[in-house]
matplotlib code that plots the C-alpha trace (Angstrom):
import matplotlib.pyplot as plt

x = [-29.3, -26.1, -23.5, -21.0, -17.9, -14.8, -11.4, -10.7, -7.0, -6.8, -6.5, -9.6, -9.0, -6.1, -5.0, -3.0, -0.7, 0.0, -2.2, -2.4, -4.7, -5.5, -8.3, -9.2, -12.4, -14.4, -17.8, -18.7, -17.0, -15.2, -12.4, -10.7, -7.7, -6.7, -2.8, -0.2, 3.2, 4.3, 2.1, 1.5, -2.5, -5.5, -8.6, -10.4, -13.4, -15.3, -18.5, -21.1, -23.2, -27.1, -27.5, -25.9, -25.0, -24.2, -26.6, -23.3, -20.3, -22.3, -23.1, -19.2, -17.8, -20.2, -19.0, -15.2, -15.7, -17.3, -14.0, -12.0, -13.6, -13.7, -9.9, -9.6, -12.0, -9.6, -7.2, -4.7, -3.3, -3.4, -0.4, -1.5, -3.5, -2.6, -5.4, -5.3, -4.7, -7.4, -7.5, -8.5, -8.6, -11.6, -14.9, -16.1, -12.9, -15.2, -17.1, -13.9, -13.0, -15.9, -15.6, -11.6, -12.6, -15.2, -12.7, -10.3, -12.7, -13.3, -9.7, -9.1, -10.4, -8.5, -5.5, -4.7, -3.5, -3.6, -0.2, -2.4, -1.0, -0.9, -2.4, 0.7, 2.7, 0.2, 0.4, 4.4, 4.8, 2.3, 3.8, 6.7, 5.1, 3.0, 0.9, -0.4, -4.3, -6.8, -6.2, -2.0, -2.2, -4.6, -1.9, 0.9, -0.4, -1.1, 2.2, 3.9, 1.9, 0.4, -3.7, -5.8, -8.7, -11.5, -12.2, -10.0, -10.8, -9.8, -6.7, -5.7, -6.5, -4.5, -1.7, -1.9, -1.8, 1.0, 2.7, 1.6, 3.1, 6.5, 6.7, 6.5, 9.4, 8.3, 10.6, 10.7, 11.4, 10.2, 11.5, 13.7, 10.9, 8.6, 11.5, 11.6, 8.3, 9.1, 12.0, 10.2, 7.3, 10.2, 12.2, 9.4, 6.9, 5.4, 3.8, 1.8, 0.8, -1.5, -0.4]
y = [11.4, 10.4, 13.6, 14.1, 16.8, 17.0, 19.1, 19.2, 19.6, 19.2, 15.7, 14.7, 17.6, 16.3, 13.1, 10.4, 10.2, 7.6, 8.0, 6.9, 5.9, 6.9, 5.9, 6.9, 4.6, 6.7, 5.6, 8.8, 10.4, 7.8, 9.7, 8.3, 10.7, 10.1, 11.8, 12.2, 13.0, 14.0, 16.8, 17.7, 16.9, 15.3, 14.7, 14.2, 12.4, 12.4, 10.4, 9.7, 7.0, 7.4, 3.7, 1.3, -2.3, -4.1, -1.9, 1.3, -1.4, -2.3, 1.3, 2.4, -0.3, 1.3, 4.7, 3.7, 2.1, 4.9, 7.3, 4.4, 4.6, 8.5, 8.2, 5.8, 7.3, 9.9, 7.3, 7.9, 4.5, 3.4, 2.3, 1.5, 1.7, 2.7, 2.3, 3.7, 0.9, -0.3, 0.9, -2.1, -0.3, 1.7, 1.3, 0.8, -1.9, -4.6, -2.0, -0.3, -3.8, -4.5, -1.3, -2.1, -6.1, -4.1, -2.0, -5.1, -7.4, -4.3, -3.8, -7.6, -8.5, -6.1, -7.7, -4.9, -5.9, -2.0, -0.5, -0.3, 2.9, 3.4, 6.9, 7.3, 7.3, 9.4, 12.5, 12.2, 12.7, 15.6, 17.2, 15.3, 14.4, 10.8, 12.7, 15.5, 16.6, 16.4, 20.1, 19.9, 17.8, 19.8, 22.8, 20.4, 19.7, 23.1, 24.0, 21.2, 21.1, 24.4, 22.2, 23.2, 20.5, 21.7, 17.8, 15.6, 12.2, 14.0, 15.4, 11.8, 10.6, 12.9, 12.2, 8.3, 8.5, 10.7, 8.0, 5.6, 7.3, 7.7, 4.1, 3.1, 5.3, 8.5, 10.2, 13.9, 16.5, 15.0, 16.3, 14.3, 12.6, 12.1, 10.1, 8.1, 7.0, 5.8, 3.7, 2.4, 1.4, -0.2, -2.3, -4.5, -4.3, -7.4, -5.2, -2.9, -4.8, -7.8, -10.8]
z = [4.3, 2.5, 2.5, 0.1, 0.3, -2.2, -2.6, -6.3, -6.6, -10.3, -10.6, -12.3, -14.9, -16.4, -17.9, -17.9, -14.6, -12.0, -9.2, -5.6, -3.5, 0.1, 2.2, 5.4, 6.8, 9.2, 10.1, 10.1, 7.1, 4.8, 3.1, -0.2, -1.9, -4.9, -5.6, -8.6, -7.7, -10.5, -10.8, -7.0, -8.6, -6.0, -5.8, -2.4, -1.2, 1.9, 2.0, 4.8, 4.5, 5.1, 6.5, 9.3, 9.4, 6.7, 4.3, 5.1, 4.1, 1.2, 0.3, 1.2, -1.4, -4.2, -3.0, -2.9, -6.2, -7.9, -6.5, -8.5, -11.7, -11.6, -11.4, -14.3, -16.4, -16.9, -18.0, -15.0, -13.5, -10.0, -8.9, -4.6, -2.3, 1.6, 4.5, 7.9, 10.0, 11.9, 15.9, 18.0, 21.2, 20.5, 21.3, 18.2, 17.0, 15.9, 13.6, 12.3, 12.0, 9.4, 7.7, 7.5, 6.1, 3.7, 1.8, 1.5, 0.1, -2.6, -3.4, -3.2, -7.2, -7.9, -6.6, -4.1, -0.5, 0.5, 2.7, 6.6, 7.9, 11.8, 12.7, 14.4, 10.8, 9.2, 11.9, 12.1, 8.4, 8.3, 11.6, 12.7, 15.8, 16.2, 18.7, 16.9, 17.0, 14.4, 13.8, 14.0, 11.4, 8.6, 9.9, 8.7, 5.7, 4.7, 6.0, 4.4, 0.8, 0.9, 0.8, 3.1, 3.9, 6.6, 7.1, 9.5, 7.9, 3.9, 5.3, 7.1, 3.5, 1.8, 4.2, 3.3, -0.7, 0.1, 2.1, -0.2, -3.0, -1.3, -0.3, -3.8, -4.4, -5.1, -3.0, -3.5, -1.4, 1.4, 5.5, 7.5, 9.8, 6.4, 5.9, 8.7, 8.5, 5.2, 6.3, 8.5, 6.2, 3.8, 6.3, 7.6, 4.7, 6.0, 9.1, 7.0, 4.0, 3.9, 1.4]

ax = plt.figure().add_subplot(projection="3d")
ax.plot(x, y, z, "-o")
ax.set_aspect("equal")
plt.show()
């Protein structure tokens, strides 16, 4: 049975901003955020699929689509897109693999080669530690943003249109080590964005 959970921080009862995207691709809760600087407004996402195989990348494309046309059907813009990167040292590499290929191809008409994150990146800018625990880094967000997400995958989503957002020069208030991560995104952008 499909499951669906969202956070509704605003974003898709207003109008009009640029927007964007995060997307964290869990096989077993695939997380899309959607994020406005300008007014601090989200929406989050976290969807798990009822099938497996190819039948869940086919059903997670409509579902990632559908979060993309929610957002533009309130005539906000998006700007980018910013992916956790795929892990290759898991067990399950050549499935994240898939999923990872799955999301591109969607994005790809688009035009969209999306930023790929390391999960590294995405726990030191919440926490300031690359380390941190699934927990450490919901407490870092709510710390840091005053959100509070009771899913891992939506927070890691969250953390990446955040990223994303600052990468494209959104800079604002952000903490010395948010700021590293972004240097470091910005001086080899060829690492962490597909042409």
């Amino acid at each position: 049975m499909a499951k669906l959970k969202v956070v509704d921080g605003g974003l898709l009862k207003s109008r009009g901003h640029e927007v964007f995207i995060g997307i964290d691709q869990s096989l077993t809760g695939f997380a899309v955020t959607a994020y406005a600087p300008l007014s601090g407004e989200f929406y989050s996402w976290v969807y798990t699929s009822p099938y497996k195989g190819v039948k869940r990348l086919v059903d997670i494309q409509r579902f990632l689509n559908e979060c993309v046309q929610d957002v533009e059907a309130r005539a906000h813009t998006v700007v980018d897109y910013g992916m956790e990167a795929s892990v290759f040292q898991s067990q399950s590499a050549s499935v994240l693999g898939e999923l990872a290929a799955a999301v591109k191809l969607k994005l790809e008409p688009w035009g969209v080669y999306p930023l790929r994150v390391p999960v590294t990146m995405v726990k030191k800018y919440a926490t300031n530690k690359g380390t941190a625990k699934k927990n450490e880094v919901m407490l870092g967000i709510y710390k840091n943003w005053d959100v509070e997400f009771a899913d891992d995958n939506m927070a890691d989503s969250y953390v990446i249109a955040r990223i994303v957002s600052s990468v494209n020069g959104s800079l604002s208030k952000e903490l010395v080590y948010q700021k590293e991560v972004i240097t470091a995104i910005q001086a080899t952008p060829e690492k962490f964005r597909d042409s």
